[in-house]
N, C-alpha and C positions, 0 to 999 in steps of 0.2 A: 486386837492390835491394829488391824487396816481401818476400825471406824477413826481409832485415835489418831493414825495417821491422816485420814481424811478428814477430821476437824480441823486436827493442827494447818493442812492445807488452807483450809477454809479461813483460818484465822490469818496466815502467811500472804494470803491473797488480800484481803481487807485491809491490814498493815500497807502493802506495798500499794493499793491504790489511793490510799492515804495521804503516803509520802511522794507518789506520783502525782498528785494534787497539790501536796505543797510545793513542789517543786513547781507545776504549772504556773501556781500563784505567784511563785517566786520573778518566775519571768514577767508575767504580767505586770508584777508590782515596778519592774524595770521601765516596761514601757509608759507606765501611767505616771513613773518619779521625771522621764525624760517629756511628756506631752504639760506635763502641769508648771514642768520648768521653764519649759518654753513659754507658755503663756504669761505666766509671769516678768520675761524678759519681756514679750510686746509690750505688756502693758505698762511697765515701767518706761520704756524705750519709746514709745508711738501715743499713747495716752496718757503719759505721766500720771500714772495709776497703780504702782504698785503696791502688791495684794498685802504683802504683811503676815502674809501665810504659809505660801508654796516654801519657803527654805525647810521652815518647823516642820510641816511632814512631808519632807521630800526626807528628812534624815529617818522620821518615826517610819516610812517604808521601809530604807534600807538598812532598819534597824529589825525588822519581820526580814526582812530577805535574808539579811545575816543568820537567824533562826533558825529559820524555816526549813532553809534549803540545804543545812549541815547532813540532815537527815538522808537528804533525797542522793547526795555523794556518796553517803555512806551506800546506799540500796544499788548506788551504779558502780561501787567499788572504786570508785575513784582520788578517794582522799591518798595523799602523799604518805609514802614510808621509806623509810632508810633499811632496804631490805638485802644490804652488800654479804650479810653472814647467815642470812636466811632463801634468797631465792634460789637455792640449789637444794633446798628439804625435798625426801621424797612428799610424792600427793599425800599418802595418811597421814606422815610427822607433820607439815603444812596444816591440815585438818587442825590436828591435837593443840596446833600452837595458835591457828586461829583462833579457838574456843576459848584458849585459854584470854589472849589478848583481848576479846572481847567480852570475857567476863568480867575482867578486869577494868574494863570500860564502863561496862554498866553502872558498875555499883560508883565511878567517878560520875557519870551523867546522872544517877540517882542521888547524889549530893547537888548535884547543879538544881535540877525540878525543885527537891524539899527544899533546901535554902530560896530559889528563885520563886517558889509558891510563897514562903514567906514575907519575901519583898513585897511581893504583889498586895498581901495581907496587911502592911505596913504600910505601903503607902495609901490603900484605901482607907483605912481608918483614921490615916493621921490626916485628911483630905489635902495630900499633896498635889499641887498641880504647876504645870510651867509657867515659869514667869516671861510672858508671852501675852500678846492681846487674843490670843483665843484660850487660854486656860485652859488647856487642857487638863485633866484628869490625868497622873502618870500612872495609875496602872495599869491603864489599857494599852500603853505602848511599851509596860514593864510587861502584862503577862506575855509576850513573846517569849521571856525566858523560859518559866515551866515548860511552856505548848511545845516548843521548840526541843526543850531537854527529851521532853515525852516524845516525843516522833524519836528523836535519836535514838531514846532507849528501846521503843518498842521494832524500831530496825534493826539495833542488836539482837535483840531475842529473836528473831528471825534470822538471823546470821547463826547464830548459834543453833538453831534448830536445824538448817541448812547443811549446818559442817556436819552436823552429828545423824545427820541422814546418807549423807556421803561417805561416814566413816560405816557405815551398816552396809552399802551396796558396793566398796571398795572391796578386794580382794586380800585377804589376809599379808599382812609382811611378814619377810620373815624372819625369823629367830633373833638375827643381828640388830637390823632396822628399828625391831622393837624396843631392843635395850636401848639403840642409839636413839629414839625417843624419849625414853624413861631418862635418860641421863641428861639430856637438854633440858628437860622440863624441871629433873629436877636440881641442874645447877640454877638455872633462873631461879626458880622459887628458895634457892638457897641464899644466894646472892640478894635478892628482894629483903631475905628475912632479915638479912644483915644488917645490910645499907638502913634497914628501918628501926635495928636495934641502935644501929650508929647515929641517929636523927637525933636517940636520947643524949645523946654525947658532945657532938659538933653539927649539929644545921645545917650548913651552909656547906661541908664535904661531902657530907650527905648525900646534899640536893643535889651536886654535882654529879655524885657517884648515878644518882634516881634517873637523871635527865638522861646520861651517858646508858643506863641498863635500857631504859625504854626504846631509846632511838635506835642503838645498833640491833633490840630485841625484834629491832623490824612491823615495831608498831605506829599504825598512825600518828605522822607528828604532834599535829593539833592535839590530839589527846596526850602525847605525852609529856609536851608544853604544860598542857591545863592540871593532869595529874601531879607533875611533881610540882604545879604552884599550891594544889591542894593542901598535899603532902609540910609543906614549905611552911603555908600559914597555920596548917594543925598543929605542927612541934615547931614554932618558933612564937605562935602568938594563943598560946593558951588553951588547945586543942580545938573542942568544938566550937567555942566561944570564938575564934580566930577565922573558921569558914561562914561566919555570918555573912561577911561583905561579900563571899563570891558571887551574890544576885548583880550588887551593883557596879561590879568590877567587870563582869561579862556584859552588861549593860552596857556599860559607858566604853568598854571595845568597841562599838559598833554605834556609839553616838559621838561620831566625827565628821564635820562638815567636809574633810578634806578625802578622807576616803571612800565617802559614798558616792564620786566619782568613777571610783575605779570599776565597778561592776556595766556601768554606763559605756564605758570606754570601749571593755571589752566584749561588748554587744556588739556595739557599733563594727569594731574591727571585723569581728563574724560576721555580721552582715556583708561587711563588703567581701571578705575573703571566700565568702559565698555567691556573690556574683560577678567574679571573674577578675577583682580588681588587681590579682596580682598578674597574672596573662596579658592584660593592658598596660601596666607598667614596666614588663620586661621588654615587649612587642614597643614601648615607646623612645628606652633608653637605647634597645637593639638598634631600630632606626636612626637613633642621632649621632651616636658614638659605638656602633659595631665597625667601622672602619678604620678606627685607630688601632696601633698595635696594644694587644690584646683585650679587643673592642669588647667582647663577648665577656669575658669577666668585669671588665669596669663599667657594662650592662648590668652584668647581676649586684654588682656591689652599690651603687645606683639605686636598682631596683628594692636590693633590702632595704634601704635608706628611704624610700620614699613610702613602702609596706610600712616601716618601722613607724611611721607617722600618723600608721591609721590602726596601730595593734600595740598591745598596751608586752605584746609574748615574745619572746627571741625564738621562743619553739616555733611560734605561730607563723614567723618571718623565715624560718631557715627551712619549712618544711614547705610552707606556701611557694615560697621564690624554686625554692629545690626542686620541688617536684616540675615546673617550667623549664629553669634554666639550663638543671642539669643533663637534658636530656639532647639539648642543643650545643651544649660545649662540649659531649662525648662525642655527637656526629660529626662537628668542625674538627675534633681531631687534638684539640684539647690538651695538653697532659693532664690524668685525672686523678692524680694527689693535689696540683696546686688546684683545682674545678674543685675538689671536696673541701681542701685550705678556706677556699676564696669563700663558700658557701654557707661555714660553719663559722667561721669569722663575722662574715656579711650579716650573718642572723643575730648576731651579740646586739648590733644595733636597735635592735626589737625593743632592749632595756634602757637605752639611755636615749634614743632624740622619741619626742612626745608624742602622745601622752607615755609616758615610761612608766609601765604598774613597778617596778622599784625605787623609783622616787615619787610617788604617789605613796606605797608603803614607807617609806623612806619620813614622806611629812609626816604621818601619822600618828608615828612614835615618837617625831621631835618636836612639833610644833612650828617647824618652819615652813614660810612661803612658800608654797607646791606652784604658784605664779611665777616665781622667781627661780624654782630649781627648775621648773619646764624649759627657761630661758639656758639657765645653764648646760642645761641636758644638751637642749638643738647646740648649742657651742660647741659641747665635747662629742655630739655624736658626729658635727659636721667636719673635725679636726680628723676623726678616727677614719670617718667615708674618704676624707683628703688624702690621707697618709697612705690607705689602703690601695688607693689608686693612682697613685707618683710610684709606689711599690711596682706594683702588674707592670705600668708604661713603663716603667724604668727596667722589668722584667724582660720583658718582649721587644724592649728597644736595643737593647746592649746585649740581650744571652742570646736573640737569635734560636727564638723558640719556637716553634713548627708548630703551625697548624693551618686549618684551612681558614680565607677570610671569607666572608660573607660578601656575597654582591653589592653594590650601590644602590641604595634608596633613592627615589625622583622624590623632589618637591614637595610632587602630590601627594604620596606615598605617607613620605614623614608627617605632610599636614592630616592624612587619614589616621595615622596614628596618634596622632598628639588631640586631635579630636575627642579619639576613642579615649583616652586618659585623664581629658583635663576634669573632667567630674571626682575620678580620685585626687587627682595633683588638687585640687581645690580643699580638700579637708586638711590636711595639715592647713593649708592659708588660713583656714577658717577656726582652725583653735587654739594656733598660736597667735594669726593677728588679733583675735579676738581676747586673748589672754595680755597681749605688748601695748593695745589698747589702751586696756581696762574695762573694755564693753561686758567681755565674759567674765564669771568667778569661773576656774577650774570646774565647777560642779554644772554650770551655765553648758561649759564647751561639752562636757560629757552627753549631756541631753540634746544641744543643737548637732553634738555628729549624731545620735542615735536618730535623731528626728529625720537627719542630712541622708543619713542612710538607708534608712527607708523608702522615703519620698523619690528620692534619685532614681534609686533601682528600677523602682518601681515604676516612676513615670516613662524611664527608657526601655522594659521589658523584660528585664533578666531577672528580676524578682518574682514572683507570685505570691502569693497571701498562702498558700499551700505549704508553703517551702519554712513558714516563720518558726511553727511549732519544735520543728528539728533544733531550727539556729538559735531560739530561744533555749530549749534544752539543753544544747551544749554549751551554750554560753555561762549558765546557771550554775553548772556544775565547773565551768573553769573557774568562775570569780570563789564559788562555794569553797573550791581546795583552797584556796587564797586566804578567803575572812575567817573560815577556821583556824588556820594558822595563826595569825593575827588574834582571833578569840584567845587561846593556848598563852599563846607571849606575851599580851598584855597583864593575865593570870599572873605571871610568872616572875612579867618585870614588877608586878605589884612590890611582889615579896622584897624582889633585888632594891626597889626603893626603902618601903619598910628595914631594910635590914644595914641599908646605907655602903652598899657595895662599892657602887661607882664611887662614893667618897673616901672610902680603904683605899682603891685600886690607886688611886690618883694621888693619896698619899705615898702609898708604899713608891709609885715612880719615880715623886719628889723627891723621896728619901735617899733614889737611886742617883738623882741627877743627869737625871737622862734627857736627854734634848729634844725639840721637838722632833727635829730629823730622825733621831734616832726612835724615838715612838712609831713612827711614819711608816719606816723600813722594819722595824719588829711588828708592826701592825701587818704589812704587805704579806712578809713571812706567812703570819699566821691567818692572815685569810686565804692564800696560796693551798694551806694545809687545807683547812678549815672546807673549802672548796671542791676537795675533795672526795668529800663525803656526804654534803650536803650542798641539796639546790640550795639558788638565789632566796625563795622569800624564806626559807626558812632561817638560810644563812642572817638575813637582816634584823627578822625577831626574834630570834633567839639575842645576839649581839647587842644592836642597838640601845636594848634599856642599861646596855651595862657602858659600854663604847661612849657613846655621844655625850651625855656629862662629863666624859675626862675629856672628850676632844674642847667641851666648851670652855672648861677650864683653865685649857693650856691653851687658848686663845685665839684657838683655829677658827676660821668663818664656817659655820654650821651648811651654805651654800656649797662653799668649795668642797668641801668634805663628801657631802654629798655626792659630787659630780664622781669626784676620786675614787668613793667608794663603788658607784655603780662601774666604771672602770672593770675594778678586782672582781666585780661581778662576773664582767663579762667573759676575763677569764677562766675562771672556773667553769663557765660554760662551756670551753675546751680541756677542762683539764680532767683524765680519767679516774676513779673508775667512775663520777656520776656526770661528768659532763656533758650536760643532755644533749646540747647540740650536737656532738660527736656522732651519739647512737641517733638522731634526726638524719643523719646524711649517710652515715654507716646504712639505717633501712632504706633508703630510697637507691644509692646503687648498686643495694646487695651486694658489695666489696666486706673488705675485714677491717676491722679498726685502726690497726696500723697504718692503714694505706690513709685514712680520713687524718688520723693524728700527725703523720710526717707532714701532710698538708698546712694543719695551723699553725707547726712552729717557727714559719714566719713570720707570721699574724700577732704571735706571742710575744715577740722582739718588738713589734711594733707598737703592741699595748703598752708595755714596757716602758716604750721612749715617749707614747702618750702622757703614760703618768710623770714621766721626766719632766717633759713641757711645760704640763698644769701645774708642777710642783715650783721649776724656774720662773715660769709666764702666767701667775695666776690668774690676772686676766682675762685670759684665754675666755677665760669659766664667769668670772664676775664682771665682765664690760657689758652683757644686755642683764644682766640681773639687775645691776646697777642702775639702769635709765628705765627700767619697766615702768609704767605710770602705774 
């Protein structure tokens, strides 16, 4: 038994340095899509030479990164779940149920590899190649799928080996525990059989019931995206004959010119959030406007506004700035419900002024101008930064709120600080002016901040070469949780095309005579809900393929919509029990949640009258969309 255990070892280690390697690659592949984009801008720009090459595999990278790096999440635990009815399982139930979800994994990623081996087989023999001035050959930047499929599956078999070693050195539960395992496991599996008996019946209630079983069963989303599109095309489009396409349908997820930005982006932001640039940014607004009443909050709101410029994350923004601000508005004396309010609010802007990873997902699935929604985004994020902070001064000017002020900055002081920041204050310039232009494509600016962000650090000292492998690594795995998602929902919106949803739904409305308004305010509702229980990106793929055909149809601007929608995002970001921001600022002053929640429900109000604005003023939202060249 111990040799068997020590092979199994020996193989568990091999696996994980595997996927440790692709995940390496993965980052590298980041760095090499952002230096070869770059070059390509000189030489289009300075030599009027451009290559003709660098776009085509800058996508075929981050189309291996997409892959590659699903694996390397899974080995760090990190992929997203909705786990509201499961994270209170004792450790062995937890065990049991991991094993079980990830069994049930496998055998969906062993349909990804055999169908995706397939493709690869297919298109070598039919000698498909891009129509393209280098020709390539598609199945070398098709076989990413199998390789890709394989790392993931052979991570789960290590997960599973994992749990099932942990359930041998755990300590017996007892008597009760056990049944109340057996009876979870086997209502799931009861409900599964059903929901799959009922596929024979009705599809489409089905798929509903499948997506709804998987997510609250507290399995990774991605997977239960991609599962019940599995599912979906087996009993709707002729069983096995129906999962042929999933090779080219996970493919062409991750063959997006506009997405493959987003991984770029948030590199860049780790980078800087790695050398100090939000300490410089607080330490800049502190100085220019900690003297106004309530100087110190419309500091940090400020400061998330100008982080928000260089992080694609609202987590990234609320936790970064938090960990700073919060520390100096409890010593000033503060009151610290509206300091928690101000912080988890302030961090919402992380999604909407740019680069915003929700409207970058947002283009992805619509096919609209990520130049243009960038534009809108700074519009509605800089409306939200405004309101936020007429709020605070209007707070501390009329209620006579106590706290301490902060000393007067000289001159010299604020010029010392505004020194130390203008290197960050320069990147938002540099990828919005370069997007208002027309100099950058979206995918241009991703690469010039990562290139931006390097170079800088580095040339001023705060950087090392030592320090990349970390921020490479967690970058990898932030964008990873992401394009898996996005893998899963594109799966999924296949079928919902296939099946002609979004044209139902948009009937049956018509039929209702419902108004635009009134869609608007049913829609708000139900993303209110919806927010709930699930974050941001997942909230958008799942939705999106079904949502934005009916917005088009009923003649909404695809732009504005956007903007509105990242809005409802951002509330949900306060709204419990997943409102990540919440538990972001909840850990950082070890307080209880109530106390952070009392805080944002003025912030809520204020979202509120935002979406008011952009709905009376839209505008607001389309006056630089509008004039962008």
């Amino acid at each position: 038994m111990e040799t068997v255990i020590n092979k199994e070892s020996k193989a568990d280690l091999k696996i994980n340095t595997v996927n440790q390697w692709a995940g390496s690659f993965s980052g590298l592949m980041l760095v090499i899509m952002s230096l070869i984009t770059v070059y390509d801008v000189f030489m289009r720009y300075f030599l009027n030479k451009p290559t003709g090459w660098v776009l085509e595999y800058s996508v075929y990278l981050f189309i291996w990164f997409g892959f590659l790096s699903i694996g390397y999440a899974q080995q760090k635990g990190r992929h997203i779940t909705v786990d509201i009815l499961t994270h209170k399982f004792p450790i062995k139930t937890a065990c049991y149920w991991g094993i079980l979800g990830n069994v049930l994994a496998f055998f969906t990623v062993a349909a990804l590899v055999y169908y995706g081996f397939e493709g690869v087989m297919a298109s070598h023999s039919s000698g498909e190649f891009a129509p393209t001035i280098t020709e390539t050959p598609l199945w070398i930047p098709r076989m990413v799928v199998p390789v890709g499929g394989l790392l993931l599956g052979l991570q789960l078999v290590i997960d599973i080996i994992k749990s099932v070693k942990e359930l041998i050195l755990l300590p017996p539960q007892d008597q009760k525990e056990n049944h109340r395992t057996i009876l979870y496991i086997a209502v799931f599996l009861i409900l599964l059989a059903l929901i799959i008996w009922l596929f024979t019946a009705e599809v489409s209630f089905a798929f509903v019931l499948l997506l709804l079983l998987f997510l609250f069963g507290g399995f990774p989303i991605y997977l239960s995206l991609f599962t019940t599109g599995l599912f979906g095309l087996y009993f709707g489009f002729g069983g096995f004959s129906g999962l042929e396409i999933i090779s080219s349908v996970a493919y062409s997820a991750f063959d997006s010119f506009s997405l493959a930005c987003l991984p770029l982006f948030i590199l860049a932001g780790a980078i800087l959030a790695a050398t100090g640039a939000g300490k410089s940014l607080f330490s800049f607004f502190e100085a220019w406007f900690g003297m106004v009443p309530g100087g110190l909050l419309i500091a940090t709101i400020l400061s998330c506004a100008a982080f928000a410029a260089i992080s694609t994350s609202s987590v990234a923004t609320a936790a970064t700035i938090g960990l700073i601000a919060l520390p100096n508005l409890l010593q000033r004396k503060y009151d610290k419900t509206i300091s928690y309010g101000t912080l988890a609010a302030g961090g919402t802007l992380g999604i909407m002024i740019p680069p915003a990873g929700s409207l970058i997902i947002y283009s992805s699935f619509t096919d609209e101008s990520l130049g243009r929604l960038f534009m809108g985004g700074f519009s509605g994020g800089i409306l939200l930064a405004l309101l936020f902070c007429v709020f605070i001064l209007v707070l501390f000017t009329f209620k006579g709120k106590t706290y301490e002020r902060p000393r007067a900055y000289s001159w010299k002081e604020r010029g010392s600080f505004t020194y130390s920041a203008v290197w960050v204050l320069m990147f938002p310039v540099i990828i919005l002016g370069g997007i208002y232009t027309g100099v950058f494509t979206p995918l241009e600016c991703g690469a010039v901040a990562v290139v931006y962000a390097l170079a800088v650090p580095m040339v001023r000292g705060v950087l090392k070469f030592k320090d990349l492998p970390a921020v490479l690594s967690q970058s990898v795995v932030a964008a990873s949780t992401i394009t898996a998602i996005i893998l899963g929902a594109m799966t999924m919106g296949y079928y919902f095309t296939l099946m002609r949803i979004p044209n139902k739904i948009f009937q049956f409305i018509s039929d209702l005579g419902m108004s635009t308004l009134g869609f608007l305010v049913l829609l708000t509702i139900f993303y209110f809900i919806l927010g709930m229980f699930l974050e941001v990106v997942s909230q958008l793929s799942i939705t999106l393929p079904i949502i934005y055909p009916i917005i088009i149809s009923m003649g909404i601007d695809g732009i504005w919509f956007g903007v509105f929608l990242t809005v409802l995002m951002e509330l949900s970001l306060l709204t419990p029990p997943v409102g990540l921001n919440l538990y972001v600022i909840k850990s950082i002053a070890n307080d209880d949640l109530w106390s952070v929640l009392k805080g944002t429900l003025p912030f809520w109000i204020i979202m509120f009258a935002a979406l008011l604005l952009i709905w009376i003023f839209p505008e607001i939202v389309l006056w630089l969309p509008g004039i962008i060249k």
